[in-house]
C-alpha positions in Angstrom: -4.6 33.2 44.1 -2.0 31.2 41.8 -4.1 29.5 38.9 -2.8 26.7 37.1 -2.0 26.4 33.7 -4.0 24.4 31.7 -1.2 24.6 29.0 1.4 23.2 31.0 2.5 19.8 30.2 1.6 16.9 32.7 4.7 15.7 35.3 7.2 13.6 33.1 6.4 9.7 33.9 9.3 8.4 35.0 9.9 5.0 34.1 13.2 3.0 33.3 14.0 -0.6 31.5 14.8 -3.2 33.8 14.9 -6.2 31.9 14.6 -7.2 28.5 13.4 -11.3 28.1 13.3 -13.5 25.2 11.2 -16.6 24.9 11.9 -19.2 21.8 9.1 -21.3 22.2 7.1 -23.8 19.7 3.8 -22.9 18.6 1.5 -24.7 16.0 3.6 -25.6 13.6 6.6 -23.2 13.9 9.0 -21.8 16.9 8.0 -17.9 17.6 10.3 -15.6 19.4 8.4 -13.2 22.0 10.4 -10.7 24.1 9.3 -9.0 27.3 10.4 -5.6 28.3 10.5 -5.1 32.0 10.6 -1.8 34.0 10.7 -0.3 37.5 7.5 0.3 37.9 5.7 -3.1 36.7 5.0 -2.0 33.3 6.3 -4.5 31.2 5.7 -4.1 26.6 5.3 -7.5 24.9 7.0 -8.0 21.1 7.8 -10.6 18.3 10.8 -11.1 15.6 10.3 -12.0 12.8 13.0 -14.1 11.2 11.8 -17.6 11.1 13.9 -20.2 11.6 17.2 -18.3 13.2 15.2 -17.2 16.5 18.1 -18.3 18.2 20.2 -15.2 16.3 18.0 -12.7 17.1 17.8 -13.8 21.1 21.9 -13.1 20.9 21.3 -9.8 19.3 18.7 -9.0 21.9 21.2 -9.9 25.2 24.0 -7.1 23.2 21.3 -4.5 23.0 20.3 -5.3 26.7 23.5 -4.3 27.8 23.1 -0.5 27.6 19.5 -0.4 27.1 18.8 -1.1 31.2 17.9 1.7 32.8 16.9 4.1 30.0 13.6 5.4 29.2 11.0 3.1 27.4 8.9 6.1 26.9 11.6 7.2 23.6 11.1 4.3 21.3 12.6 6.7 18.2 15.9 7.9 20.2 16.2 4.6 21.4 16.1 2.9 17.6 18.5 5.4 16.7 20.8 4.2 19.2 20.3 0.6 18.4 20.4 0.8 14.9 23.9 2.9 14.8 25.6 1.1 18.2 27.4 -0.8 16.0 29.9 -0.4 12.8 28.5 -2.9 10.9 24.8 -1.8 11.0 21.4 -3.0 9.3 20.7 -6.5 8.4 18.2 -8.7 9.1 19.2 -10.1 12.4 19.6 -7.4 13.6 16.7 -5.6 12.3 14.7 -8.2 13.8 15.7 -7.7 17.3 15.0 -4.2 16.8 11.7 -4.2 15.6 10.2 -6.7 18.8 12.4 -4.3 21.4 10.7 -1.6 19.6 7.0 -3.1 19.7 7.0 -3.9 23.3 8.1 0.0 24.1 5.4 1.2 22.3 3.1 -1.8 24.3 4.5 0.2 27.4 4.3 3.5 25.5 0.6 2.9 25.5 -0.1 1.2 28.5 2.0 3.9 30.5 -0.7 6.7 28.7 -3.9 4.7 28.8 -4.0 4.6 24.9 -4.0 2.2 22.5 -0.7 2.3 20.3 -2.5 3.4 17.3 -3.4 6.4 19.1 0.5 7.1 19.6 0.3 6.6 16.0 -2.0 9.5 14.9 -5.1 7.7 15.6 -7.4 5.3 13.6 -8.3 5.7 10.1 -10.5 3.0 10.4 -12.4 0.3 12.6 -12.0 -2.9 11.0 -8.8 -3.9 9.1 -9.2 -6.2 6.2 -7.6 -9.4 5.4 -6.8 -11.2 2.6 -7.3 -14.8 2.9 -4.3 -17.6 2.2 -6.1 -20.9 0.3 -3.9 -23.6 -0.9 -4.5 -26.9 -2.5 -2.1 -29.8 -4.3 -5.2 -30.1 -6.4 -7.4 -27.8 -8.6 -10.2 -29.4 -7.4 -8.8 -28.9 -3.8 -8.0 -24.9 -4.1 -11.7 -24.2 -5.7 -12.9 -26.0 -3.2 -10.8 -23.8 -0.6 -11.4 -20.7 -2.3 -15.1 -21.0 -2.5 -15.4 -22.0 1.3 -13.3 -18.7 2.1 -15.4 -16.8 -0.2 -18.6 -18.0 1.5 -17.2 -16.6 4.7 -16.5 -13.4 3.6 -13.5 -12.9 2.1 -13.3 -10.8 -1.1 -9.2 -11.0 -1.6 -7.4 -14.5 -1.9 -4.5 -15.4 -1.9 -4.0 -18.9 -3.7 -1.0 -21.0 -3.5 0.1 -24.8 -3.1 0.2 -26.9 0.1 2.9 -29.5 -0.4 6.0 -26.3 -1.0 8.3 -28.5 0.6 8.1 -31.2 -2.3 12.0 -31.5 -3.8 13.1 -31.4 -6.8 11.4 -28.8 -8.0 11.0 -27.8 -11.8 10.4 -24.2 -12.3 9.0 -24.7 -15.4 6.7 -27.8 -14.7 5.3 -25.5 -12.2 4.5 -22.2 -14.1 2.3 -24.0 -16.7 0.3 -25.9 -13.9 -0.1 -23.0 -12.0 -1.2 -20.5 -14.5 -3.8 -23.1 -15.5 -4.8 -23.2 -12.5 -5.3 -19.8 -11.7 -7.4 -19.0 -14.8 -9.6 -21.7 -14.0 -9.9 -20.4 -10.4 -11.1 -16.5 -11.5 -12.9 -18.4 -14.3 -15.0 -19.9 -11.1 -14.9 -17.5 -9.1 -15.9 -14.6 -11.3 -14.7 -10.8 -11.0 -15.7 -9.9 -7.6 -12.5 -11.3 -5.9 -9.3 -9.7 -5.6 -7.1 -12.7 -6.4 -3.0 -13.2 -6.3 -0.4 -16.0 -5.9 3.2 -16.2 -3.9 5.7 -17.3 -5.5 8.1 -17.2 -2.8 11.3 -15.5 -5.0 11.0 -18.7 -6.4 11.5 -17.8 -10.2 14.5 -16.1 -12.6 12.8 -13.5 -14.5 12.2 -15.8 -17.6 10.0 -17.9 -15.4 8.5 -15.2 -14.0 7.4 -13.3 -17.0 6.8 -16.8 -18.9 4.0 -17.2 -16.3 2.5 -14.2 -16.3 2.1 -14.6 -20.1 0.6 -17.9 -19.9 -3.0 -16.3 -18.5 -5.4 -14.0 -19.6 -5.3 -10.3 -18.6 -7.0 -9.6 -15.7 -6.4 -13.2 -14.0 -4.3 -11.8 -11.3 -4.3 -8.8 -9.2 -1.3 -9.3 -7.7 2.0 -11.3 -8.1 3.6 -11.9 -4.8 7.6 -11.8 -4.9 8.3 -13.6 -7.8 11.8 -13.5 -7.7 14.2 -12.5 -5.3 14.9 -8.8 -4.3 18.6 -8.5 -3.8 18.9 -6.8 -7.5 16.5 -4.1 -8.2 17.0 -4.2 -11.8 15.9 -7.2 -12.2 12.5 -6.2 -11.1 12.5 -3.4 -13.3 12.9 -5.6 -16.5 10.2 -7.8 -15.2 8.1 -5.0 -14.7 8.3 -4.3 -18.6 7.3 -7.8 -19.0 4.1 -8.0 -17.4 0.8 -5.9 -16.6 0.3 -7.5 -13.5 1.1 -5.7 -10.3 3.6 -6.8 -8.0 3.8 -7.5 -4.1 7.2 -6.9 -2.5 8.6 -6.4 0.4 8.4 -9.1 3.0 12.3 -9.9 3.4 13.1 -5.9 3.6 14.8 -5.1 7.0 14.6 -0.8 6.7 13.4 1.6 4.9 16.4 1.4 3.1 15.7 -1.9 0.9 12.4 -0.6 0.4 13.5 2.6 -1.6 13.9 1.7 -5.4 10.9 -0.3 -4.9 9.3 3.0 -3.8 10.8 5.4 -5.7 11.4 3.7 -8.8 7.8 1.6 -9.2 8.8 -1.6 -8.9 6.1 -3.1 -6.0 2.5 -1.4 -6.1 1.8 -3.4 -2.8 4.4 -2.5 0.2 4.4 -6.3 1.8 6.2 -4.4 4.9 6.6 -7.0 8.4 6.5 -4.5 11.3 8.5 -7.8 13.0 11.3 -7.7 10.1 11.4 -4.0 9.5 12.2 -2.0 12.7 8.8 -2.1 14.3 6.3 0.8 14.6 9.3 3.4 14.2 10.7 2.6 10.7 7.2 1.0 9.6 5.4 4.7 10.0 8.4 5.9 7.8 7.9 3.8 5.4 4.2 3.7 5.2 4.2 7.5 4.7 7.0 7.0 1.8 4.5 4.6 0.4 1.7 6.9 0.6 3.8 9.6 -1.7 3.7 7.1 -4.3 0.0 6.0 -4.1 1.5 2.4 -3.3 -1.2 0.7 -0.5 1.0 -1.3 2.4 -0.1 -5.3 2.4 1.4 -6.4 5.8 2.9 -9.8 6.1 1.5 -11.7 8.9 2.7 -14.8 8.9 3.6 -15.2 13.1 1.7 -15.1 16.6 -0.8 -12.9 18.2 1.6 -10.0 19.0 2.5 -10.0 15.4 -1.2 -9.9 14.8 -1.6 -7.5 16.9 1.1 -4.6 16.2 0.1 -5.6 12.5 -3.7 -4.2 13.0 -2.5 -1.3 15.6 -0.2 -0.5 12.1 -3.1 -0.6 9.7 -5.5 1.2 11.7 -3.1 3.7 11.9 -2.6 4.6 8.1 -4.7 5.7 5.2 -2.9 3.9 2.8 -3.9 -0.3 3.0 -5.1 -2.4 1.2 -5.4 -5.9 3.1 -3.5 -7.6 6.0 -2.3 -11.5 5.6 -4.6 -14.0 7.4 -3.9 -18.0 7.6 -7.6 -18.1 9.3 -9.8 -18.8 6.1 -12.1 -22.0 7.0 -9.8 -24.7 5.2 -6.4 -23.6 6.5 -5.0 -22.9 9.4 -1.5 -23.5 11.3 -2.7 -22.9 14.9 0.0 -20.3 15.0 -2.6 -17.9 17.1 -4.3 -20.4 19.1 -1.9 -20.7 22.2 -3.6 -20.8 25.6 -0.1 -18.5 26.4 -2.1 -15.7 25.0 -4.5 -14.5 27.2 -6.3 -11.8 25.2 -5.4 -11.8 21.6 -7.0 -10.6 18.5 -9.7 -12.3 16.7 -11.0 -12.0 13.2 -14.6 -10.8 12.7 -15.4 -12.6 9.7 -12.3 -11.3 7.7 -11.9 -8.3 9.3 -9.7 -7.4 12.7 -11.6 -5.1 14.6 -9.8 -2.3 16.0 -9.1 -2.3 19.3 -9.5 0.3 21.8 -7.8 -1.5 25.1 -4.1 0.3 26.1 -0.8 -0.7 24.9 -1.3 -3.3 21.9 -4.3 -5.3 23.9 -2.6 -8.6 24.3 -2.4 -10.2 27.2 0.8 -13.1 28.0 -0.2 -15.8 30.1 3.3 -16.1 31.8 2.7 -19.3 33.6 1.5 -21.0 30.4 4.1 -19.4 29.2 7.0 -21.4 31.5 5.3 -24.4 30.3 5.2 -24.0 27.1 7.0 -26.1 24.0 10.4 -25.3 24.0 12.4 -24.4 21.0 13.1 -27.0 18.0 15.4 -26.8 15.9 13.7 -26.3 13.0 14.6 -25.4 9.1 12.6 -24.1 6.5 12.5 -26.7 3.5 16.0 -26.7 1.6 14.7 -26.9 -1.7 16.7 -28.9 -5.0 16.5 -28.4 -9.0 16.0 -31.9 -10.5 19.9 -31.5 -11.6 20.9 -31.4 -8.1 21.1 -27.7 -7.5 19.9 -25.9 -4.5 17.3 -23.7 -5.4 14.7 -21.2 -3.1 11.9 -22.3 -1.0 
């Protein structure tokens, strides 16, 4: 009698890509770009991109990848990033990186869906249950951001980050800015006492005068964490600021591979890894870098600034790594931008007091309601605030 062997690897699901969608669509207060990837067999993978504001770019990158990605196998997310990533002489950059990372999310939606696993069990498994957030608060008064802060508190965040509401406002002044700010922050941890992790964005917004000029202006200890004071094209400029200041900093939001992340990494310039699984490459070059980051001892911070499915690859991410500190939220009582409250998605991820639970359902656990979905707002034409110096220059938002 022939026994089987209980060694032997299961029959190879066969499965191919059929179709690869994009939907540009208006939710809350900002267009999101979701993408569908269709197969033979009825499995379809559901992902974002995440560069806000030229959706329309990564759409046309999508249709070119399309082209020779029908037919192939959803089930080899890594081979098939490979191919996508060197198809093309002039490779990287964010557009492109972009489209990448939400083709790359919805195969490892199908991935998971296909096995009966949730995608942080494709990812080694969970390190933990719940994945903690840090909460966004922002005022145009001090009175206001207490106010904020203290209400977030009271619902159980322990990590805030503070900020300002009106960061469209034009002219701008640097300078006028830092000293109001770094008032304001040491009256804020002044309030709120020590048991809150507290930092501020400052959107690259600073040279590296400003920046270290503000972090001078407080006492130590004010801040935990700096987020991207200046912009990141120049490395050394980073490190001079780092001699500057005691405060750590939080970097990484803009970076499209693990490329731009490495003298961050391996020179100590960013002690928080603000990696965007919808800006980086997805799941595929997020775990890379997340392990890179766990060499140093550097935590990851997600960004999270988009939709549910953002949300959602973000927790599958976190769950999936030893190394994190706390995942962005815009869900703290006094602020939100209804950017996860679309009846298009079905089942979506909710917070459990300032934690995601982590979710156990196949593929990433979202669920698209497509006939919502064909009615929803279309694409605007939309741009993030273009920001001016009081002399007329353009400066960054």
């Amino acid at each position: 009698m022939e026994r089987s062997n209980p060694f032997q690897a299961p029959e190879r699901f066969s499965v191919k890509i059929s179709a690869i969608k994009t939907y540009p669509i208006w939710v809350g207060d900002r267009n999101q770009l979701i993408l569908k990837v269709e197969t033979d067999e009825g499995l379809s993978g559901w992902g974002e991109s995440g560069l806000s504001s030229r959706e329309l770019a990564v759409a046309g990158a999508v249709r070119h990848y399309e082209q020779f990605l029908i037919g192939r196998d959803p089930m080899l997310p890594g081979p098939l990033w490979q191919e996508m990533y060197r198809s093309q002489y002039f490779e990287g950059g964010r557009v492109l990186a972009a489209a990448i990372s939400a083709i790359d999310i919805a195969l490892h939606d199908i991935r998971g869906k296909a096995l009966g696993v949730p995608v942080h069990q494709l990812l080694g498994g969970k390190h933990r249950e719940r994945v903690p957030t840090f909460g966004c608060v922002r005022s145009d008064t001090i009175g206001g951001l207490k106010e904020a802060a203290f209400a977030a508190q009271e619902a159980g965040w322990d990590c805030l980050r503070l900020g300002w509401l009106n960061d469209a406002q034009s002219p701008y002044e640097p300078r006028e800015h830092i000293f109001q700010m770094a008032k304001w922050m040491t009256e804020i941890r002044d309030s709120l006492g020590v048991g809150v992790v507290l930092g501020i964005d400052y959107h690259h917004r600073l040279s590296v005068a400003e920046a270290a000029s503000f972090c001078q202006r407080m006492p130590r200890g004010t801040l935990d964490f700096l987020e991207e004071p200046i912009r990141d094209e120049t490395p050394a400029a980073y490190a001079a600021l780092r001699t500057m200041t005691e405060i750590p900093f939080a970097i990484g939001e803009e970076f499209a591979s693990k490329w731009q992340f490495l003298p961050y990494i391996e020179q100590g310039l960013t002690q928080f890894a603000r990696l965007d699984i919808c800006n980086v490459g997805g799941f595929t070059e997020a775990m890379k870098v997340a392990g890179w980051c766990e060499a140093h001892y550097i935590d990851l911070m997600p960004h999270n600034p988009l939709g549910p499915i953002c949300t959602a690859a973000t927790v599958h991410l976190s769950a999936a790594i030893p190394n994190l500190s706390y995942v962005e939220c815009w869900d703290t009582p006094l602020e939100s931008m209804a950017r996860q409250e679309s009846d298009i998605f079905a089942m979506r991820m909710d917070l459990s007091g300032a934690t995601y639970l982590v979710p156990n359902a196949p593929g990433l656990g979202i669920e698209v309601d497509e006939v919502a979905l064909s009615r929803a707002e279309p694409f605007r034409f939309y741009e993030m605030p273009h920001i001016r110096r009081p002399d007329g220059s353009i400066t960054n938002w």
